[in-house]
OpenMM code with the backbone's topology and positions (N, CA, C; nanometers):
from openmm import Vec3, app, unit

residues = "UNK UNK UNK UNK UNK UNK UNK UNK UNK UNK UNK UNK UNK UNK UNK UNK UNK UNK UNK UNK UNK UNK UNK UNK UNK UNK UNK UNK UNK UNK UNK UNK UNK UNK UNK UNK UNK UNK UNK UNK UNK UNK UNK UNK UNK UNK UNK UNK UNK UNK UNK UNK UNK UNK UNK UNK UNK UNK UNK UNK UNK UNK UNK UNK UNK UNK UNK UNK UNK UNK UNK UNK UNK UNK UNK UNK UNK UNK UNK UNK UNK UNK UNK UNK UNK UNK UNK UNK UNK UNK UNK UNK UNK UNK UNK UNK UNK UNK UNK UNK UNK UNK UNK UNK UNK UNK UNK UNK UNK UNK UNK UNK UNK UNK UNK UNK UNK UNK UNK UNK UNK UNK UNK UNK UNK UNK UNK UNK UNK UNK UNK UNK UNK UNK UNK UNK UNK UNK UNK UNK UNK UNK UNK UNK UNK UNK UNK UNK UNK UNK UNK UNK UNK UNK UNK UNK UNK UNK UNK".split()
positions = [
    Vec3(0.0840, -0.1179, 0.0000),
    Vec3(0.0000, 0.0000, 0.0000),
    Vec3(0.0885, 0.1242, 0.0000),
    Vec3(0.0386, 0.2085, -0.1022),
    Vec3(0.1140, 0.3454, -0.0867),
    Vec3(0.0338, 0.4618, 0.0567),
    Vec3(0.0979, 0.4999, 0.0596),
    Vec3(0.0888, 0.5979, 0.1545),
    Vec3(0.1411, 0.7215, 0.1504),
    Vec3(0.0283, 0.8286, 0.1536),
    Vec3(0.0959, 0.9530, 0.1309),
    Vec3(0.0469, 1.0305, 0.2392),
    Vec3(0.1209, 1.1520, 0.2895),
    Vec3(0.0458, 1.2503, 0.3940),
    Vec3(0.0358, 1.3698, 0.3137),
    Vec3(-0.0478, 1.4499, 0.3469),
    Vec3(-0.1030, 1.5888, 0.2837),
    Vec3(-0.0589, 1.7003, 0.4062),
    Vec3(0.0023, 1.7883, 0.3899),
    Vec3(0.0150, 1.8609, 0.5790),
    Vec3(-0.0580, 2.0380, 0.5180),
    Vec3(-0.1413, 2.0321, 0.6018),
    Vec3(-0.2643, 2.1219, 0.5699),
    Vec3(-0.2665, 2.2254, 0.7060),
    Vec3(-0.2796, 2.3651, 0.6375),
    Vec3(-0.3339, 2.4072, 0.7385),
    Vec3(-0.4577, 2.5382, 0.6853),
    Vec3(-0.4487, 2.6148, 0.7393),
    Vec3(-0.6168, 2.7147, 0.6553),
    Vec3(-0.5902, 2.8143, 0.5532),
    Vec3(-0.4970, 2.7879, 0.5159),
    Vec3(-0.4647, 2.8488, 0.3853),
    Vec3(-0.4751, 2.7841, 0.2838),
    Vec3(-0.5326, 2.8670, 0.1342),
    Vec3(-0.5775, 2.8653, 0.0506),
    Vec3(-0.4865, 2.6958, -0.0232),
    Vec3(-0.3735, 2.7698, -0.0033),
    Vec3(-0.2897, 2.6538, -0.0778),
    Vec3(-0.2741, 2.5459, -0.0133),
    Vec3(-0.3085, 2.4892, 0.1106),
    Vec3(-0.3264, 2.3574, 0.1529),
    Vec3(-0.4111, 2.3108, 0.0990),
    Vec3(-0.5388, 2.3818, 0.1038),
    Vec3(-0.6468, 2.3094, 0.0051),
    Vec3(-0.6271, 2.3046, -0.1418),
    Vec3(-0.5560, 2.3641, -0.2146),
    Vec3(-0.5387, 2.3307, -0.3620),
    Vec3(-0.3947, 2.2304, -0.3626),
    Vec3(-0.3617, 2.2045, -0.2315),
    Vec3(-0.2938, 2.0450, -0.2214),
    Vec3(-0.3594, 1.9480, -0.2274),
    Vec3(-0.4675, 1.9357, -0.1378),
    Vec3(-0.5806, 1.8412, -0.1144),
    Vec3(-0.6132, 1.8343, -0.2361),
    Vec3(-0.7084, 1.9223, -0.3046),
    Vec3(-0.6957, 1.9012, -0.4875),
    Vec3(-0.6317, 1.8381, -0.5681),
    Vec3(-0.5076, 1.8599, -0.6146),
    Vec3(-0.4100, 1.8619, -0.6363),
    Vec3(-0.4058, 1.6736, -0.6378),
    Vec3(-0.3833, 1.6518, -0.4990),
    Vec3(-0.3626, 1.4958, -0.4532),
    Vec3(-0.4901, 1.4277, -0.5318),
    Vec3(-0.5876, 1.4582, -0.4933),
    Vec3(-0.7425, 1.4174, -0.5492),
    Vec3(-0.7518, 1.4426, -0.6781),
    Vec3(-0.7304, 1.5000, -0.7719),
    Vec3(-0.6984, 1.4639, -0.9569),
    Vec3(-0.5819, 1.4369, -0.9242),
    Vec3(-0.4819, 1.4312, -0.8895),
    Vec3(-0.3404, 1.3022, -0.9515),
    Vec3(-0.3712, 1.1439, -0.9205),
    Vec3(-0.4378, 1.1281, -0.8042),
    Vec3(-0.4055, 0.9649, -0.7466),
    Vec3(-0.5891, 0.9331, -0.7022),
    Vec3(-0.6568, 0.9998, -0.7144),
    Vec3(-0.7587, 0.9161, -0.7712),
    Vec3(-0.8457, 0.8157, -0.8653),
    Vec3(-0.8890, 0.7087, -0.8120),
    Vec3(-0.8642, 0.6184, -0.8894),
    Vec3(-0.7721, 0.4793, -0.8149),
    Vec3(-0.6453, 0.5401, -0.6989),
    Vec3(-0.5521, 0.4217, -0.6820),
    Vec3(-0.6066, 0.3730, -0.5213),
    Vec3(-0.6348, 0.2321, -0.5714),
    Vec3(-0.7174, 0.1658, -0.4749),
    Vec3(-0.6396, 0.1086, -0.3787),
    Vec3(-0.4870, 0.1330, -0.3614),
    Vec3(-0.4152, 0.0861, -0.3176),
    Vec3(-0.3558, 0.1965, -0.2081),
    Vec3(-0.4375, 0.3117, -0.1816),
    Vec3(-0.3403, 0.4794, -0.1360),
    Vec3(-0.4262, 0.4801, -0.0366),
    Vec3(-0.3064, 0.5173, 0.0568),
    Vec3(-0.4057, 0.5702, 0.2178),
    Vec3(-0.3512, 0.6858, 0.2067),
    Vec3(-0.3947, 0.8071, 0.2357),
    Vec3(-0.3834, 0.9860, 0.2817),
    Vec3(-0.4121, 0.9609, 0.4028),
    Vec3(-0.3353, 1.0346, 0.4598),
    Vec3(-0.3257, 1.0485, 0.5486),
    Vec3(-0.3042, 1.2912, 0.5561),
    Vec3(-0.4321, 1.2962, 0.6417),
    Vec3(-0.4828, 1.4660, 0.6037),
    Vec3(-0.3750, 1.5359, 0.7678),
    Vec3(-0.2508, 1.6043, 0.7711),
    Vec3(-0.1742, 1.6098, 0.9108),
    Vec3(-0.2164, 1.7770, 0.9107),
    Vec3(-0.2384, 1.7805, 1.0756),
    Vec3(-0.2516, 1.9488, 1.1003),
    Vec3(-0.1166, 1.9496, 1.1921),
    Vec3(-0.0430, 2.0140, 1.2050),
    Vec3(0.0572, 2.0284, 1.3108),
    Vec3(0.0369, 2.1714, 1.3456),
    Vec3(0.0461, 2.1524, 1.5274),
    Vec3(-0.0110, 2.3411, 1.5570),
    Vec3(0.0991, 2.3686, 1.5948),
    Vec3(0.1309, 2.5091, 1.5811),
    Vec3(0.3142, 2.5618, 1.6335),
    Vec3(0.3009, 2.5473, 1.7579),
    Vec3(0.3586, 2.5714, 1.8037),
    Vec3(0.4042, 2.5944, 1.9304),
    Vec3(0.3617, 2.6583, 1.9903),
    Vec3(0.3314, 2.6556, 2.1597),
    Vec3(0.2503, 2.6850, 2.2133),
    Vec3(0.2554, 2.9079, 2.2172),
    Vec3(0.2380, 2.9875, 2.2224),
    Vec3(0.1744, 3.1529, 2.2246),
    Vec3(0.2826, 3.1772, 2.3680),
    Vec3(0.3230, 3.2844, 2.3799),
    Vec3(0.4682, 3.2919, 2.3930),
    Vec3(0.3582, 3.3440, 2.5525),
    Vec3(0.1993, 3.3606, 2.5539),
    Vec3(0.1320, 3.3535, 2.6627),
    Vec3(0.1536, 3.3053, 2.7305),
    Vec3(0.1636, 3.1734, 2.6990),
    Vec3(0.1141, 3.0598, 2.8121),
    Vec3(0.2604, 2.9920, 2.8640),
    Vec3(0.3732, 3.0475, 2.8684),
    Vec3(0.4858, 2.9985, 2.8843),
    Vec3(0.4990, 3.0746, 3.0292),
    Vec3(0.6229, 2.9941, 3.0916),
    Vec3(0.6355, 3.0292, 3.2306),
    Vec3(0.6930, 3.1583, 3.2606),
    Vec3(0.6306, 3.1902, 3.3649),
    Vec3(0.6603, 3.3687, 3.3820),
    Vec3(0.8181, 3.4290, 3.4445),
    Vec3(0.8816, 3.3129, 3.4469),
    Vec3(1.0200, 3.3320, 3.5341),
    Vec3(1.0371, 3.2720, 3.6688),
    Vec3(0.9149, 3.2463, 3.7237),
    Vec3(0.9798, 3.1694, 3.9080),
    Vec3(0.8792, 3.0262, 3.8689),
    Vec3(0.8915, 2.9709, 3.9486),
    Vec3(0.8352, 2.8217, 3.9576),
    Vec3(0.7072, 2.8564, 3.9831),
    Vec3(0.6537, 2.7412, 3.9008),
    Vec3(0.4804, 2.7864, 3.9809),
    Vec3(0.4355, 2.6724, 4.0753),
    Vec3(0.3658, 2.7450, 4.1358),
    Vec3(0.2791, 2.6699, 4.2644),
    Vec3(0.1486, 2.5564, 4.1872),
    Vec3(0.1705, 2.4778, 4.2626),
    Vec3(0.0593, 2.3451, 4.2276),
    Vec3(-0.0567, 2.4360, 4.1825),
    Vec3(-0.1098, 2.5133, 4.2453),
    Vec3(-0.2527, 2.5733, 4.2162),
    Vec3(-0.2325, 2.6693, 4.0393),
    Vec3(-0.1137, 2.7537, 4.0626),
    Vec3(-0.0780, 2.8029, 3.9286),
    Vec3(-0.0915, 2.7429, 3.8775),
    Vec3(-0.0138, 2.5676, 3.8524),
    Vec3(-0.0084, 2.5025, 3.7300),
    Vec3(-0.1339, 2.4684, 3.6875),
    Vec3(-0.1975, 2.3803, 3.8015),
    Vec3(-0.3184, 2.3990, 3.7523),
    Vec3(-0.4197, 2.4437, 3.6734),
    Vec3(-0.4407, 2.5979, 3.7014),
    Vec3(-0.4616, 2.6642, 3.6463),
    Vec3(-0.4341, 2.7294, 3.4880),
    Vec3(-0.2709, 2.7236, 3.4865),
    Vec3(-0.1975, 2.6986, 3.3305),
    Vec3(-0.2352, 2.5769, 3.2734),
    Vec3(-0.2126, 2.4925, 3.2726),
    Vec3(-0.2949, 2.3485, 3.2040),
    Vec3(-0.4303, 2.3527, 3.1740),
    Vec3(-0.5601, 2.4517, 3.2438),
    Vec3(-0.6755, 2.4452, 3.1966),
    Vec3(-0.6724, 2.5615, 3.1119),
    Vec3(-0.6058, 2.6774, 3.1186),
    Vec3(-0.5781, 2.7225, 2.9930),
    Vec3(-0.5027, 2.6810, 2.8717),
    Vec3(-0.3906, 2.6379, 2.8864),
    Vec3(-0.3756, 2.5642, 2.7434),
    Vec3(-0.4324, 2.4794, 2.7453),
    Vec3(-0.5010, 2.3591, 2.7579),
    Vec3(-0.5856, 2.2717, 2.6951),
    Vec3(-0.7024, 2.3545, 2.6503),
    Vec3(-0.7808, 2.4522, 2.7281),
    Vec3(-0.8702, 2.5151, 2.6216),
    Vec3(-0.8421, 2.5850, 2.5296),
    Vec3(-0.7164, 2.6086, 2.4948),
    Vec3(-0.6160, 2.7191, 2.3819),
    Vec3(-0.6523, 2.5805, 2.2728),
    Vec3(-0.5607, 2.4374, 2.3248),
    Vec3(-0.5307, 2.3312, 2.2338),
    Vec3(-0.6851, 2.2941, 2.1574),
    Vec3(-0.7743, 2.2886, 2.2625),
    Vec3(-0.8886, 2.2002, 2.1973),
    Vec3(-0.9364, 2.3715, 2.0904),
    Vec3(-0.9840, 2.4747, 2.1453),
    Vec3(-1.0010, 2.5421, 2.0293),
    Vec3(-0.9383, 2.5345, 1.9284),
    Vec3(-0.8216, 2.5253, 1.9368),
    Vec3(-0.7396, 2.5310, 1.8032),
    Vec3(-0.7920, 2.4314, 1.7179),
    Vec3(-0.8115, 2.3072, 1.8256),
    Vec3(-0.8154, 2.1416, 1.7194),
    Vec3(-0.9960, 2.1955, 1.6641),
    Vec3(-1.0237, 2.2746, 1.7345),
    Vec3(-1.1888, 2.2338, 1.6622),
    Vec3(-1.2279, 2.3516, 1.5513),
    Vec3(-1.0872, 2.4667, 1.5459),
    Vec3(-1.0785, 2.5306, 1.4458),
    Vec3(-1.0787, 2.4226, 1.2908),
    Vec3(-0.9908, 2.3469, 1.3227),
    Vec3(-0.9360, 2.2608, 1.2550),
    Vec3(-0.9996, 2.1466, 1.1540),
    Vec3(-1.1489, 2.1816, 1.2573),
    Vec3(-1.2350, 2.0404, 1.1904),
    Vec3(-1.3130, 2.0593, 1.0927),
    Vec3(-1.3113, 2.2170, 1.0831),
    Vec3(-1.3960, 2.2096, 0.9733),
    Vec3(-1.3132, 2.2240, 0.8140),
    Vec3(-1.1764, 2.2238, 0.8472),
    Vec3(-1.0533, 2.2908, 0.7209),
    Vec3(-1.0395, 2.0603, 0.6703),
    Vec3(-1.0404, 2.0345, 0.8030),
    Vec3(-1.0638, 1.8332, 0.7491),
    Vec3(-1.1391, 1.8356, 0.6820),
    Vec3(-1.3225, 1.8684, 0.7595),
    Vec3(-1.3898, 1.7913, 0.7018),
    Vec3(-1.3912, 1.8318, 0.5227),
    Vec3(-1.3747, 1.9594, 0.5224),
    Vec3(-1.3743, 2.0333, 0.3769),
    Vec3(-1.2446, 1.9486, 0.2734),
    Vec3(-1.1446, 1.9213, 0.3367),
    Vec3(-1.0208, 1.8595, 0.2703),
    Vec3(-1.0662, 1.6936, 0.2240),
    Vec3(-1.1553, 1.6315, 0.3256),
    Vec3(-1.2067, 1.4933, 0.2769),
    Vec3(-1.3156, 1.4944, 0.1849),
    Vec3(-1.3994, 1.6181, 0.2451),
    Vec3(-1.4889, 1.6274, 0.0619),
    Vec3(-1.4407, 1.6507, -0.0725),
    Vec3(-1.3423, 1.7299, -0.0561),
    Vec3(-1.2794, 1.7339, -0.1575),
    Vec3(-1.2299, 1.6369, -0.2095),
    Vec3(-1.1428, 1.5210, -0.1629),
    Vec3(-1.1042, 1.3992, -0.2079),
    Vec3(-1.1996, 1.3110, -0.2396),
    Vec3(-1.3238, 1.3024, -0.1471),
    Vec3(-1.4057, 1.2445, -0.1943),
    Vec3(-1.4796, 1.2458, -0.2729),
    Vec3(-1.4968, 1.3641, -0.3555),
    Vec3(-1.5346, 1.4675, -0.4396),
    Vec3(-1.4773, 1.4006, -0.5926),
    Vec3(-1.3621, 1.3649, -0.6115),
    Vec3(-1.2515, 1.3452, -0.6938),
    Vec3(-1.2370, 1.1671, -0.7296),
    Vec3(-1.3285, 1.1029, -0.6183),
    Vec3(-1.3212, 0.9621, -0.6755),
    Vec3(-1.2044, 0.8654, -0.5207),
    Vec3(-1.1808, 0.9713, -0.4411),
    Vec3(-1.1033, 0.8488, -0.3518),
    Vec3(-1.2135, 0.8348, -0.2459),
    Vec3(-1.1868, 0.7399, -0.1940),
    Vec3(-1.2727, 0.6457, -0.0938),
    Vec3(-1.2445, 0.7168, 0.0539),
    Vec3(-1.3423, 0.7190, 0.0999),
    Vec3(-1.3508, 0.8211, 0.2511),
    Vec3(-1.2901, 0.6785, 0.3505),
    Vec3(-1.2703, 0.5474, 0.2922),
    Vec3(-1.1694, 0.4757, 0.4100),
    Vec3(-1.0192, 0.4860, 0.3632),
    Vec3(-0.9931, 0.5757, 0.2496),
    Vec3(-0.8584, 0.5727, 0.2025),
    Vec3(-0.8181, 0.6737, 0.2747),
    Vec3(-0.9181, 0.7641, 0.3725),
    Vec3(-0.8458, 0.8897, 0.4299),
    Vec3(-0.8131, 0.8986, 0.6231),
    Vec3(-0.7526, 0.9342, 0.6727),
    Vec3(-0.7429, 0.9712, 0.8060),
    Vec3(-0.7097, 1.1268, 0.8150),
    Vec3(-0.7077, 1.1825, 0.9504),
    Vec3(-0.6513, 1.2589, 0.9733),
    Vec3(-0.5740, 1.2778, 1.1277),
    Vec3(-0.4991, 1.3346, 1.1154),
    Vec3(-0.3758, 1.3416, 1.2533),
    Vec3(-0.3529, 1.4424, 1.2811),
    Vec3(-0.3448, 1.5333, 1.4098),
    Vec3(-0.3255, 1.6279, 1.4567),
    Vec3(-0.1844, 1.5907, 1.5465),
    Vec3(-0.0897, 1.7532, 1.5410),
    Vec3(0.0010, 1.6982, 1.6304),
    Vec3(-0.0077, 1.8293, 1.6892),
    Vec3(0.0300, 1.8362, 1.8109),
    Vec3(0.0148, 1.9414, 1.8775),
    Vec3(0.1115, 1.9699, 2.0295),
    Vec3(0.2141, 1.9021, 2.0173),
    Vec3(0.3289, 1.9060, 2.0711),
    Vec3(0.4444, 2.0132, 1.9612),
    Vec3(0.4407, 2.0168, 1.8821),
    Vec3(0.5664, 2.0869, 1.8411),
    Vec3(0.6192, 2.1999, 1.8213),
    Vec3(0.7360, 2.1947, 1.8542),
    Vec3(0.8624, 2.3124, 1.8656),
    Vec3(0.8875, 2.3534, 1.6738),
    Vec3(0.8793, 2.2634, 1.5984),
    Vec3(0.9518, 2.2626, 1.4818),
    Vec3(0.8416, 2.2216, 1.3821),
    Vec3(0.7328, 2.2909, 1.3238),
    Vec3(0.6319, 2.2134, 1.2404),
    Vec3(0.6902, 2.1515, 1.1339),
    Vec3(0.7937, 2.1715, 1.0554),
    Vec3(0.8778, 2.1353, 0.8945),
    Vec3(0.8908, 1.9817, 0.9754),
    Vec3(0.9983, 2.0127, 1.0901),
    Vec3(1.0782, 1.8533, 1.1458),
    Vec3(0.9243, 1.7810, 1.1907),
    Vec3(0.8432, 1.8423, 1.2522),
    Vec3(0.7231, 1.7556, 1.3100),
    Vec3(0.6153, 1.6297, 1.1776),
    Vec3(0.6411, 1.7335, 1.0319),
    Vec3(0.6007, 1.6724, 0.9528),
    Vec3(0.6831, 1.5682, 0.8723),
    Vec3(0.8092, 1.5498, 0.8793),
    Vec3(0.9123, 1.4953, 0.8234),
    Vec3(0.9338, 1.3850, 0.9419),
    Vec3(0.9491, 1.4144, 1.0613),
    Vec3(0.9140, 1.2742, 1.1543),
    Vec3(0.7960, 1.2652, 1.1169),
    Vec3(0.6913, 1.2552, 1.0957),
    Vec3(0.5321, 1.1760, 1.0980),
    Vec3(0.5541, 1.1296, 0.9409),
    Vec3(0.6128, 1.1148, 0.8513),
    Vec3(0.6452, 1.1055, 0.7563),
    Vec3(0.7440, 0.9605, 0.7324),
    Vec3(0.8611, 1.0010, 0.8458),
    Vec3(0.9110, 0.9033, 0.8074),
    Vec3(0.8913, 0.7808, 0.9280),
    Vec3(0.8219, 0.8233, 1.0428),
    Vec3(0.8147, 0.6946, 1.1482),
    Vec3(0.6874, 0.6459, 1.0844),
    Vec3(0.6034, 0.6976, 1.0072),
    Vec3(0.4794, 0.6455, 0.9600),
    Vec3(0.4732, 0.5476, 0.8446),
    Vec3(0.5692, 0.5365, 0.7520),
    Vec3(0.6255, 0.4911, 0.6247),
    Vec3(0.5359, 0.5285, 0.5537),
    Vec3(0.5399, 0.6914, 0.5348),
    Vec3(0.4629, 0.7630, 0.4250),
    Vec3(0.5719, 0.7227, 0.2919),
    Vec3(0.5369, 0.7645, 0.1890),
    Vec3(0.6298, 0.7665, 0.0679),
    Vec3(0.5969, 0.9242, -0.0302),
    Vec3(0.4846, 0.9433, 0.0329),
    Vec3(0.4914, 1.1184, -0.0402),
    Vec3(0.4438, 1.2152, 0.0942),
    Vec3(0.5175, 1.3183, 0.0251),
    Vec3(0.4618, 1.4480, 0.1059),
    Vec3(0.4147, 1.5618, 0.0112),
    Vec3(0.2380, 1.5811, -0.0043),
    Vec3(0.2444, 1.6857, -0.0470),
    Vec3(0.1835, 1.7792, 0.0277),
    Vec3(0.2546, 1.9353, -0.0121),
    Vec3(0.2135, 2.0682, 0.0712),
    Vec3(0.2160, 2.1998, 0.0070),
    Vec3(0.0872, 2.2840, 0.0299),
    Vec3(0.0705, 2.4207, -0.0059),
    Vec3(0.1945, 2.4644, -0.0093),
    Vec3(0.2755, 2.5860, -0.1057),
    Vec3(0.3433, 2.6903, -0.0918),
    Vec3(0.2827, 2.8082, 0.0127),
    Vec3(0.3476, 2.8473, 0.1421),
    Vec3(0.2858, 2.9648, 0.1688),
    Vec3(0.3588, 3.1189, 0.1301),
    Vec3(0.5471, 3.1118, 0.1253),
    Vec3(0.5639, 3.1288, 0.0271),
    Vec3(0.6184, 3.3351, 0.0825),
    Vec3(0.5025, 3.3857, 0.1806),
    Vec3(0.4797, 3.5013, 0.2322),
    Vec3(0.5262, 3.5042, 0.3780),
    Vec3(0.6813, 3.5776, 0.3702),
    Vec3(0.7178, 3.6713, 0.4966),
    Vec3(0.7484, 3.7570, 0.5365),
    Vec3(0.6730, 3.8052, 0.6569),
    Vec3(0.6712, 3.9492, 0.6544),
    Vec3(0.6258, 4.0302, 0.5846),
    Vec3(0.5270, 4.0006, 0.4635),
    Vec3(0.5073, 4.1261, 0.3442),
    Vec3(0.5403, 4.1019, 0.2394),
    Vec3(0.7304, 4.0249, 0.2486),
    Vec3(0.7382, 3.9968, 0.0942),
    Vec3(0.7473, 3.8587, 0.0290),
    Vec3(0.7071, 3.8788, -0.0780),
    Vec3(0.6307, 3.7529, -0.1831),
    Vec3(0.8038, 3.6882, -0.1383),
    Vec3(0.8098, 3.5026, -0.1287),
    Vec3(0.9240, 3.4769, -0.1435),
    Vec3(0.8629, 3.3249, -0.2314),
    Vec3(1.0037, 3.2828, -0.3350),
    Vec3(0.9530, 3.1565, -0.3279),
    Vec3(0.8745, 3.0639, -0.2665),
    Vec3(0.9609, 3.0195, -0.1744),
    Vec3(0.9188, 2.9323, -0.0813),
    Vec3(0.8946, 2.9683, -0.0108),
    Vec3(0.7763, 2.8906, 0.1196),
    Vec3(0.8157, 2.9315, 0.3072),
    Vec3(0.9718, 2.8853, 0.3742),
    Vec3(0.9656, 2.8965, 0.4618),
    Vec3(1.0638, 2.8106, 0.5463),
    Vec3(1.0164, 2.7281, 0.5538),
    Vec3(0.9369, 2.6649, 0.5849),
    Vec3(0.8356, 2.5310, 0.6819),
    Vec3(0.9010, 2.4176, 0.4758),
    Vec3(0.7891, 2.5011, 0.3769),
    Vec3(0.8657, 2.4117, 0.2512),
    Vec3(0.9755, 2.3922, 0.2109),
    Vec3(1.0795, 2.5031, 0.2722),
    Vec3(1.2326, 2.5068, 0.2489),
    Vec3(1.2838, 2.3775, 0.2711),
    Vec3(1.2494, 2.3727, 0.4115),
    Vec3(1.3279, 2.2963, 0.5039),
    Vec3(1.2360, 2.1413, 0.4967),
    Vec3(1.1182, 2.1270, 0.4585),
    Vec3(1.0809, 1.9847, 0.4284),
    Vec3(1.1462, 1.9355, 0.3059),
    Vec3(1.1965, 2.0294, 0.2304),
    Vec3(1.2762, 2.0132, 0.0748),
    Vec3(1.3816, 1.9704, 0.1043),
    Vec3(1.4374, 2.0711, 0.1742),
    Vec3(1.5827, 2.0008, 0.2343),
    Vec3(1.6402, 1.9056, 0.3117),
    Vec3(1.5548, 1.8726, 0.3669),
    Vec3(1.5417, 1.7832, 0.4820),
    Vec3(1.4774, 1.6536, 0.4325),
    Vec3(1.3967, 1.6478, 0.3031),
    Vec3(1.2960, 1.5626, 0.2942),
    Vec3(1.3625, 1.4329, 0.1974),
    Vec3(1.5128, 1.3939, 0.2167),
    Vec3(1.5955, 1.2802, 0.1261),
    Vec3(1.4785, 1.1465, 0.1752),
    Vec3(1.5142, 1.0700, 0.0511),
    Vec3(1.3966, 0.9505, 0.0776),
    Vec3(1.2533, 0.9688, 0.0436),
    Vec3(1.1783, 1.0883, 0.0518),
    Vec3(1.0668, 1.0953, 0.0256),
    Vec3(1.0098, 1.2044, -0.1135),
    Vec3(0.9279, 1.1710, -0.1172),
    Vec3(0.8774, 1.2198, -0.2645),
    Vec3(0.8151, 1.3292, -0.2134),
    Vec3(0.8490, 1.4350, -0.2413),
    Vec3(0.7786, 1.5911, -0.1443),
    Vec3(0.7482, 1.6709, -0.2884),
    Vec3(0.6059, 1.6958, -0.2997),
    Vec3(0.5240, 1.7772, -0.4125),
    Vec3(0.4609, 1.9355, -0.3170),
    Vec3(0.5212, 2.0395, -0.4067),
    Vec3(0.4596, 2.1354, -0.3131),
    Vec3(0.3810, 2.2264, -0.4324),
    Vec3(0.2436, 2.2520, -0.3975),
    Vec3(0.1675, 2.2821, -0.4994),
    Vec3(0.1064, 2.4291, -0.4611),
    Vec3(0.0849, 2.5053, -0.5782),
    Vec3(0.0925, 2.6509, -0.5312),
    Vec3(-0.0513, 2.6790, -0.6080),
] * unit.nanometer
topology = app.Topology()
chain = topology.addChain("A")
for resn in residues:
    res = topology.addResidue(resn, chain)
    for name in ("N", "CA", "C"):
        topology.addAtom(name, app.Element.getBySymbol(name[0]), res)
């Protein structure tokens, strides 16, 4: 079975990846997608204020980021469910698809390139975002560095 991951997030050009994947490899009855959100890193908020915190603080910090995390993930569900219609839209099978959230990471490029390769994906495709700071650039960083980084795997980045 082939296996490919799609790494999506709410920009325009993740979804004309999802596309993209859905007219090239629709049709192959043999392909699992796999649809990845990876969220950055946690908001420079919710990080520790300089002294140790007290049991009750932490507390307290943990029920705020988990309600930071789960909003984020349920931002998220509707950019899936739209990414699996689309494939499904195109002729692939709604059991050929999953989706994976990661929401631990420091490094989204490395977070998708490990889920990539501990997963035995064989493609990676991903939006150009392309825009920093203002000016138009080729690439992002996040695609730079899955390019560069990405030996062994078949990495399609679609704009």
């Amino acid at each position: 079975m082939k296996k490919m991951l799609i790494a999506i997030d709410d920009s325009k050009n993740a979804m004309k990846a999802v596309e993209y994947a859905g007219q090239q490899f629709s049709g192959t009855g043999d392909l699992q997608i796999t649809l990845l959100h990876v969220l950055p890193n946690l908001p420079a908020i919710f990080w520790d204020e300089g002294h140790i915190l007290s049991e009750q603080e932490k507390a307290e910090r943990k029920k705020v980021v988990d309600k930071w995390l789960t909003d984020r993930k349920a931002k998220m569900e509707p950019m899936f469910r739209m990414a699996i219609e689309a494939l499904i839209g195109t002729g692939i099978k709604a059991q050929q698809i999953q989706t994976k959230s990661i929401s631990d990471s420091t490094d989204v490029a490395q977070s998708i390139l490990e889920e990539a390769r501990d997963g035995g994906y064989h493609t990676i495709i991903l939006g150009r975002r392309g825009a920093a700071g203002g000016k138009h650039t080729l690439i992002g960083s996040v695609t730079s560095k899955i390019i560069n980084q990405g030996s062994g795997l078949a990495v399609t980045v679609v704009e």
